[in-house]
C-alpha positions in Angstrom: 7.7 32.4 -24.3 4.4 30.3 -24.1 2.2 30.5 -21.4 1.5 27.6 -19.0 -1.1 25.8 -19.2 -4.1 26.4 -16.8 -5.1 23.3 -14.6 -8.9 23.1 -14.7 -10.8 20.4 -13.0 -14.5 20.0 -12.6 -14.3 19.8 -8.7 -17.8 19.7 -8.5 -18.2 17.2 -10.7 -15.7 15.0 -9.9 -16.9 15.2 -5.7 -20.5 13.9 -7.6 -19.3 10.9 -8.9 -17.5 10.1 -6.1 -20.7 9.6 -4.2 -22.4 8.1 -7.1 -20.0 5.2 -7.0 -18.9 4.8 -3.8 -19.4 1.0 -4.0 -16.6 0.9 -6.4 -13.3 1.8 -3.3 -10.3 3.2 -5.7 -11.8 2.7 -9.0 -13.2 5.7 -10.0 -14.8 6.6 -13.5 -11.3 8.0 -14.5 -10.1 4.5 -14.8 -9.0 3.4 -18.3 -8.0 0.5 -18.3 -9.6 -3.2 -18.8 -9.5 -3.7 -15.4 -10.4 -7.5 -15.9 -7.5 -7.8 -17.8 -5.2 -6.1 -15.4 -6.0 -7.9 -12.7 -5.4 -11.0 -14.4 -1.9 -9.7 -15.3 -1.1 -8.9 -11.7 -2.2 -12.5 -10.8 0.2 -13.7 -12.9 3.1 -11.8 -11.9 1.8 -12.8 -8.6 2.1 -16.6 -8.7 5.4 -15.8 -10.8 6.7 -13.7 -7.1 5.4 -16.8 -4.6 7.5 -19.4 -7.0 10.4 -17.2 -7.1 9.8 -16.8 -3.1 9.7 -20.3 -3.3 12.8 -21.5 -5.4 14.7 -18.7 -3.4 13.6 -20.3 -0.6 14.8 -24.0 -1.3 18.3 -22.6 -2.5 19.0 -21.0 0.7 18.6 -24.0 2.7 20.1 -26.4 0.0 23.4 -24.5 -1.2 26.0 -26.6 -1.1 29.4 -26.2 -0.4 32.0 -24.0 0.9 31.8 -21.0 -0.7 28.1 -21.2 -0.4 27.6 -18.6 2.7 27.6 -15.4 1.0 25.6 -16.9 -2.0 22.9 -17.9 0.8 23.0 -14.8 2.0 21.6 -13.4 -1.4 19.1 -15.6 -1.8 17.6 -15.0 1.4 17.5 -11.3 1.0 15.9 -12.2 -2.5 13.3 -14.3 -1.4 12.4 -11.6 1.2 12.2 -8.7 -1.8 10.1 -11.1 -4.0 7.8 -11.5 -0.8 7.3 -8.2 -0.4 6.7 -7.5 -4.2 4.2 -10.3 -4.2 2.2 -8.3 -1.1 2.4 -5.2 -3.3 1.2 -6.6 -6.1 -2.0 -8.9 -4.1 -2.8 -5.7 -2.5 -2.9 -3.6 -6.0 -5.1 -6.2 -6.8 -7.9 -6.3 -3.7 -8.0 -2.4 -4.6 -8.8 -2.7 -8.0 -11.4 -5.1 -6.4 -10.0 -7.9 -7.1 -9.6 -11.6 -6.1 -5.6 -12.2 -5.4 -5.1 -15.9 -6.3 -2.3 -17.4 -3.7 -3.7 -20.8 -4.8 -1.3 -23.5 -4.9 -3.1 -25.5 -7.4 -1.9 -24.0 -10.6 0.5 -21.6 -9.5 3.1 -22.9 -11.6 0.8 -22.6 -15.2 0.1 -18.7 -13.7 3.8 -18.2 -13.2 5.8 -16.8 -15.9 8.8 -18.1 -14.0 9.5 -22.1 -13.8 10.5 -23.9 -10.6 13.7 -25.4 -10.9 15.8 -26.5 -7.8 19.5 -26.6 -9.4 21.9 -29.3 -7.7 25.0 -27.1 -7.6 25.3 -23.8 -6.6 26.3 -22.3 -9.9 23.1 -24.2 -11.1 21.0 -22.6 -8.7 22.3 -19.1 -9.6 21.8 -19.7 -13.1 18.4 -21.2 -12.5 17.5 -17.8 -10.6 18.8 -15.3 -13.1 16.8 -17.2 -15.6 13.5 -16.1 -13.7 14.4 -13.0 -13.4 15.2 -12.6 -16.7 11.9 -13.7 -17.6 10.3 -11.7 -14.8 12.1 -8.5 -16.5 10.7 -9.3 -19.9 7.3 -10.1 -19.0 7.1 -7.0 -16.2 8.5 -4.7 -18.9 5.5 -6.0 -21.5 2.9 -5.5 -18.3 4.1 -1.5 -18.0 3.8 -1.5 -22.0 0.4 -2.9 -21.9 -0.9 -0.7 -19.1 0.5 2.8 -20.4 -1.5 5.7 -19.0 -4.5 3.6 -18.5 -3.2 2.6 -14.9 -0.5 4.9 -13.3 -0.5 3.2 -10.2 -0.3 -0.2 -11.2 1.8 1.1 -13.9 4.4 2.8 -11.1 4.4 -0.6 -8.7 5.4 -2.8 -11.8 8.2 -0.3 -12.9 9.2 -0.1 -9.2 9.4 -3.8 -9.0 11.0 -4.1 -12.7 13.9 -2.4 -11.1 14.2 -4.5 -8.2 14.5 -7.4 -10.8 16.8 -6.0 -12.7 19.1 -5.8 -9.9 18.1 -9.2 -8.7 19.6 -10.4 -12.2 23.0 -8.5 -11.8 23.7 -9.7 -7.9 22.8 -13.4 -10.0 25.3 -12.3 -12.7 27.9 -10.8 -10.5 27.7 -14.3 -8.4 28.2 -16.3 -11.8 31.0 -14.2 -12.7 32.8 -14.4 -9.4 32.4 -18.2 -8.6 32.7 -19.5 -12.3 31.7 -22.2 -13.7 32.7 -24.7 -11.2 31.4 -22.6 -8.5 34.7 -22.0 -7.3 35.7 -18.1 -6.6 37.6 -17.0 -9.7 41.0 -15.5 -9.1 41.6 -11.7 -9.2 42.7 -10.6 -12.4 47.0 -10.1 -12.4 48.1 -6.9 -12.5 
């Protein structure tokens, strides 16, 4: 049987450089990554939460028809998460000491996500499981990018990567269950 291995940490050391840098809040010397870099990433993913607030948004008060209610339902609850993931991600960003951009002026060419109302129901279901399938993509390459150079920016984009990916099933489930004329499909015979 091996033997653990000991933790050993500088204590003294590392209470040293804490004072040395004060100026610099939560980034410490043990920071690895290109923080620059990082928080331009989380910029983007931020405009890409606000428009997906936004579209989410516009499709809750514009469903149309009948069968609409339940489908508004989910979009609200949607728009909601994607809020709060774009105040996680803005304040990741002030703590890396950084500037979060909630601009309007561009916040569709920092997006990763497009804009895109949808007249029908079905079209605005399909519209949002489009950005979330790009949100899933382009979060997934953000937590391949950051590694172990960032844990904790690294653990809010996973936890948020999740979130999408559910986001995209309830989309997918609702696809499914109106089909394609956005009428509710009839239960399978048995």
């Amino acid at each position: 049987m091996s033997q653990p291995k000991p933790f050993i940490s500088d204590i003294e050391n590392i209470r040293k450089r804490a004072r040395e840098h004060i100026d610099n809040g939560a980034v410490t010397s043990g920071y690895r990554a290109d923080r620059e870099t990082v928080i331009k990433l989380l910029n983007e993913a931020l405009a890409t939460e606000l428009v997906c607030v936004l579209r989410y948004k516009y499709h809750y008060y514009m469903a149309p028809g009948i069968h609409s209610q339940s489908v508004k339902a989910e979009f609200l609850e949607h728009a909601t998460e994607e809020q709060e993931h774009a105040d996680r991600i803005a304040e990741r960003i002030t703590q890396l000491d950084g500037t979060p951009n909630f601009n309007p002026d561009g916040l569709l060419s920092r997006s990763h996500a497009d804009y895109v109302e949808g007249t029908t129901l079905v079209d605005m279901i399909k519209e949002d499981l489009v950005a979330e399938r790009i949100a899933i993509d382009s979060y997934r390459a953000i937590v391949q990018y950051i590694g172990d150079d960032d844990p904790t920016t690294r653990r809010i984009m996973e936890d948020i990567l999740a979130q999408e990916e559910e986001h995209a099933e309830d989309m997918a489930t609702l696809l499914e269950n109106l089909g394609a004329k956005g009428e509710p499909t009839a239960p399978p015979l048995r």
